[in-house]
N, C-alpha and C positions, 0 to 999 in steps of 0.2 A: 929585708927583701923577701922570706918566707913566706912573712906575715902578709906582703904584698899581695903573693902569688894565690897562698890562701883565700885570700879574699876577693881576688880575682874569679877566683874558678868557682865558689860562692857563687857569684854574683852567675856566673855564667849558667850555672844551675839552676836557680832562681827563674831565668830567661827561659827555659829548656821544659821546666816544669809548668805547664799551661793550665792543669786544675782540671774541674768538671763546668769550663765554661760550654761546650755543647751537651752537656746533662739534656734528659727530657725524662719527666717523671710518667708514671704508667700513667698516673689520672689525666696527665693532657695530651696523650696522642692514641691516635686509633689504631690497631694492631691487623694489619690487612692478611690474612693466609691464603687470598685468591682470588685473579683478578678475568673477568672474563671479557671478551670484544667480538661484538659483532656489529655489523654495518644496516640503516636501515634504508626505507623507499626510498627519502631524500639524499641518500647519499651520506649522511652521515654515521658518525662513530658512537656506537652503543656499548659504555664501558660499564659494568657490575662487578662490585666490588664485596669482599665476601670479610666481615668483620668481625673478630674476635668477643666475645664479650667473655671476658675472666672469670667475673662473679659467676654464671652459669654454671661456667666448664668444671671449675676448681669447685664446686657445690657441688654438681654431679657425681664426682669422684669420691670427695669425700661421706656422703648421703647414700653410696652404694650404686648410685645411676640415677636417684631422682632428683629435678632442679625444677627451680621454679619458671623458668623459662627460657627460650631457645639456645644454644652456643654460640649463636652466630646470627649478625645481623646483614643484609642484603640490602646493597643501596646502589641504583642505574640511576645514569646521567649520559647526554648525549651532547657530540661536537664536532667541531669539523676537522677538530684533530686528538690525540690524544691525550696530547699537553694541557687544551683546553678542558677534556673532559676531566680529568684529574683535580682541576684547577676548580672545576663547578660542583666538584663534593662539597666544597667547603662551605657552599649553600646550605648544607643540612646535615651536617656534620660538627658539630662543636669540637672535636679533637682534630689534634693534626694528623693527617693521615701517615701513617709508617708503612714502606714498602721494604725494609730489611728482613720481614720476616713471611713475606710472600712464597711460597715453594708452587702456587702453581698457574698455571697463566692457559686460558682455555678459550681456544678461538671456534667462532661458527664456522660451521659448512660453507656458508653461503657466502662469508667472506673470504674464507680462503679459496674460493675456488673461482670466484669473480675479480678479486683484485689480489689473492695473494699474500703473505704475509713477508714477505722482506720491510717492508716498512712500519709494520706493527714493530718489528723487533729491531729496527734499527733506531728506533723513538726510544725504546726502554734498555736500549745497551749503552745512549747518550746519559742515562739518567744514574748518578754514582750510586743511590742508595737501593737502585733496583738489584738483585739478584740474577746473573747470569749464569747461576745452576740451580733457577727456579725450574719445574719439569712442565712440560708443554704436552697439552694431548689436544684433540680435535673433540669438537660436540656434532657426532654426525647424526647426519638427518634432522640437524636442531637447532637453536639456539648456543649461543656458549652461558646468555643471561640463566638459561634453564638447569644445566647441570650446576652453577657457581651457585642455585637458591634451593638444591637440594640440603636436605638434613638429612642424614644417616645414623645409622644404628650401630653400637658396640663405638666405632667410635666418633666422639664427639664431634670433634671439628672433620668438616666434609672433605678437605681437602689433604689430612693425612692421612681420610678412606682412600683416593683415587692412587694415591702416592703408593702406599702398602698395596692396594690391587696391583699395582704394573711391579712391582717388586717381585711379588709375589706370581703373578702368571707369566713372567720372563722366565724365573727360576724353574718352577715346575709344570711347564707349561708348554711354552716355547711359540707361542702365535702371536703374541705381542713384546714390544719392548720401549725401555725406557728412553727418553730423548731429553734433552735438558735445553735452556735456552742457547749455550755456546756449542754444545752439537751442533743446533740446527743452523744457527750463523755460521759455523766454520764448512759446512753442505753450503750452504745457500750462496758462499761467496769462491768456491772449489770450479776448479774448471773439471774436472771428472765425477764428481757425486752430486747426487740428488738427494735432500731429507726423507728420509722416513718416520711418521708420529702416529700414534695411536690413539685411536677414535672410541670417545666412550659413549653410551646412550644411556637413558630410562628406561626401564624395563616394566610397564607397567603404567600404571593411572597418573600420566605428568599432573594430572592438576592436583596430586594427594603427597607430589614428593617437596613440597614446602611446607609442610605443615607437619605440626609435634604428635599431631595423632596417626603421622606413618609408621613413627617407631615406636609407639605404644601398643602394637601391636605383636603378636607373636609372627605372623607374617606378613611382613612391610608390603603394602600395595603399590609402592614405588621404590626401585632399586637401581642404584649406579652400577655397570655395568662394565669392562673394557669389548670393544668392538672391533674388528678389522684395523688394518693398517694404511693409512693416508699416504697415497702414492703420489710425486709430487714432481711437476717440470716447470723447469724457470720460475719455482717461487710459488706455483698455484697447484691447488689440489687438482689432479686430474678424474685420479681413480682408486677403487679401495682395492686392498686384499684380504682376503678372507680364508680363514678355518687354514687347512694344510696347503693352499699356496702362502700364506702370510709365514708359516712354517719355514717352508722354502726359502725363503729371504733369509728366517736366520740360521738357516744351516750354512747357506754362503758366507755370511757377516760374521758365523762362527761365534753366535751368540746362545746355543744352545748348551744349557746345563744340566737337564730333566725333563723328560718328554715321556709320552706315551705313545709306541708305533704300535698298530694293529694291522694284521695282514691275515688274508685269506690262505684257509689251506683244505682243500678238500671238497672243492666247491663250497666252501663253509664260507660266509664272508665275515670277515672280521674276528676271526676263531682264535688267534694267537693274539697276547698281549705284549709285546717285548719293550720293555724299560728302560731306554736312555741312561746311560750312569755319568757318563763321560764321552764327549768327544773332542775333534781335533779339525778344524778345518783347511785347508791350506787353498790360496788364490795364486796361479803358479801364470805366468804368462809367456806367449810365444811367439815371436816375428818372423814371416816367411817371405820374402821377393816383396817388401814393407805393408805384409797383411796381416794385423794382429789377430793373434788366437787367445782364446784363455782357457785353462784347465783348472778344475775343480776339483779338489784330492780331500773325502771326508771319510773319515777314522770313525766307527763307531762303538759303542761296547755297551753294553747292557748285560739283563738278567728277563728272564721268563717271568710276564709278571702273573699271568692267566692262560688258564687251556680250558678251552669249552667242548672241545670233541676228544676221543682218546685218539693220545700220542703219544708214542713209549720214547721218552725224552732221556733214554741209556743209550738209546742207538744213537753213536758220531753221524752217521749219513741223515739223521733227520733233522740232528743241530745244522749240519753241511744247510740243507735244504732251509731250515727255516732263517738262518743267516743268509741265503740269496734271497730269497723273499721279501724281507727288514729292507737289506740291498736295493729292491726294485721301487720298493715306494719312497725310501730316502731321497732315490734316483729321480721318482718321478716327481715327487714334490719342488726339486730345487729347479728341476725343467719345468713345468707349472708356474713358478716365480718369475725365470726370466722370460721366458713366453710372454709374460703379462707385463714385465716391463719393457721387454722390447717394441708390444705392441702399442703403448702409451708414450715412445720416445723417451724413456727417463732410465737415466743409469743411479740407479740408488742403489746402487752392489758396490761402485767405485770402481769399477774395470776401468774406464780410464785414466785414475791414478795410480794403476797397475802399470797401465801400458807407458805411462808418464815417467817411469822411476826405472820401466827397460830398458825404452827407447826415448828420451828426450827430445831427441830432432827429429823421430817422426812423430812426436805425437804433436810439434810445433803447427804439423801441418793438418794434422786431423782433428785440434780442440774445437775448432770454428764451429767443423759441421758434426762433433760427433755425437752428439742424442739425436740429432735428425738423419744423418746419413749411415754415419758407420756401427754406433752402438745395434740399433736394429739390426743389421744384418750379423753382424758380430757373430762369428764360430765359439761356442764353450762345451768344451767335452766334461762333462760330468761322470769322476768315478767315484765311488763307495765300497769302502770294504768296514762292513759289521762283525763285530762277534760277541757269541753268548757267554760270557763269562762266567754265571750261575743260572739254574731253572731252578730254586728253589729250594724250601726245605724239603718238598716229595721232589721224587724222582718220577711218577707215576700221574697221573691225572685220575680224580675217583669215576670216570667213564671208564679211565682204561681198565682198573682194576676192577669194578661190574662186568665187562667183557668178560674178564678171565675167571671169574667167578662163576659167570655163568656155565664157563667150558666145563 
């Protein structure tokens, strides 16, 4: 009877262990890092697709940077749907195309703002091998075909440059942020938030940023860039945000981690540099006779990073003063944001997932109309309380110290 069982459960093993029947070897599939869609005259779907070639990359690195030719190969096809256009790579593609290792997916201007993109992304979240924490940015003022046929410099594949930029200007930065494809779906489908994505451009001679002789140069004549933030209602881009209102959104969204605030002092404009180290955002919300309010409560803390006038930075009353200061533009940046989204109808702050989690039965009656009716008019008191934690290794600014010198 052991020997039964044994060999039972054998067997059942046997069944359990399936092997390397979906195997696929590097030499027969194409390795996709980024796909881009734009819509053209006829109404159709313009997908470019941004393709790895190994031999290059893995040459380049070990060669020190020089390869025999490009990292990446660029292939557009068009269709009436997406499915289709995928489907019509295989026209001029000998490998099968792989979407598991896609991280970035870049849509046009001109599509998203004309029809939108819920449906771009509702096509490739049906699709199991697509990635839904591929990252999404916009191609503004452009093509998506146009940034997906850039090549870039330092690093090889174009589309770990865009990925490392928004990492990289979230964290020390603070005017753009990163969005991923299940972000944007779980915004798109939210009865109180709006997506927010960020919009990258060329910076320079679009017709020199596909070609190998941009980065052989000391200074690329074409460069990817991050741009403003894609402000977005029911799905379609409406409007950008730019420089220190784009800011303002992520003070609210409590996205900031290192920043640089400059503030005027002394009729000087821009004379103080104060350093973001850490902050703390709170979204606090309030129902009055069933009128919702919302309060904004931001912590901030820094260090002195610059003084360009003399400031004798011993005296507590002029930290006092440069801390209200820090205060007014924090204040006025995240008023700037919503200004701009109130006047666009788009709650991309989430305030009515705020008022959703205070009040449930009133917000039952206010989802209908609220980016069109109530978000707009919406009360948000905005407070800020800064402080300087250090000014430095001087205590002194070399202005102030020439002043007393001279005495």
């Amino acid at each position: 009877m052991n020997r039964g069982i044994v060999l039972l459960l054998l067997f059942s093993v046997l069944i359990l262990l399936s092997g390397c029947w979906s195997k696929k070897e590097l030499t027969d599939i194409a390795i996709i890092s980024a796909f881009g869609i734009d819509k053209n005259d006829k109404g159709q779907y313009v997908g470019t697709i941004q393709v790895i070639n190994p031999g290059n990359v893995t040459g380049g690195q070990q060669d020190g940077g020089s390869s025999i030719g490009p990292p990446i190969n660029v292939y557009t096809e068009t269709g009436n749907n997406l499915t289709e256009v995928s489907r019509k790579f295989s026209t001029g593609i000998s490998r099968r195309l792989y979407y598991a290792h896609t991280n970035l997916v870049v849509v046009g201007e001109r599509l998203a703002r004309e029809e939108g993109i819920l449906r771009l992304f509702d096509a490739m979240d049906r699709d199991p091998e697509f990635r839904i924490t591929s990252e999404v940015i916009i191609a503004q003022d452009m093509e998506a075909k146009d940034i997906v046929r850039t090549i870039t410099p330092i690093d090889k594949i174009p589309s770990n440059k865009v990925i490392k930029t928004l990492k990289s200007t979230e964290k020390n930065w603070g005017t753009h942020l990163r969005a991923n494809m299940k972000d944007v779906l779980n915004n798109l489908v939210s009865d109180g938030k709006e997506p927010l994505i960020t919009g990258f451009q060329i910076k320079g001679e679009i017709d020199q940023a596909m070609k190998m002789a941009n980065i052989e140069e000391t200074t690329p004549k074409a460069v990817l860039e991050a741009e403003g933030i894609a402000l977005f209602r029911n799905g379609k881009l409406v409007d950008w945000l730019q420089g220190s209102t784009a800011r303002g959104s992520l003070w609210i969204l409590d996205k900031i981690e290192k920043t640089d605030v400059n503030i005027n002092w002394q009729e000087h404009e821009e004379a103080i540099a104060y350093e973001v180290i850490r902050q703390k955002t709170k979204v606090l919300p309030k129902v009055y006779n069933e009128e919702p309010l919302i309060t904004i409560d931001v912590s901030a803390e820094g260090d002195i990073g610059e003084v360009e006038i003399p400031v004798d930075l011993t005296d507590p009353l002029v930290l006092v003063k440069i801390e209200k200061e820090v205060e007014k533009e924090i204040k006025k940046e995240i008023q700037e944001a919503i200004k701009q989204a109130q006047k666009n109808k788009s709650d991309v702050f989430g305030f009515g997932e705020v008022v959703q989690r205070a009040d449930p039965k009133l917000w039952k009656k206010l989802k209908s109309d609220w980016n069109s009716v109530y978000f707009p008019e919406l009360v948000v008191d905005v407070k800020v309380d800064a402080f300087v934690r250090r000014t430095g290794i001087r205590t002194k600014s070399f202005l102030t110290e020439i002043e007393e010198n001279r005495k």
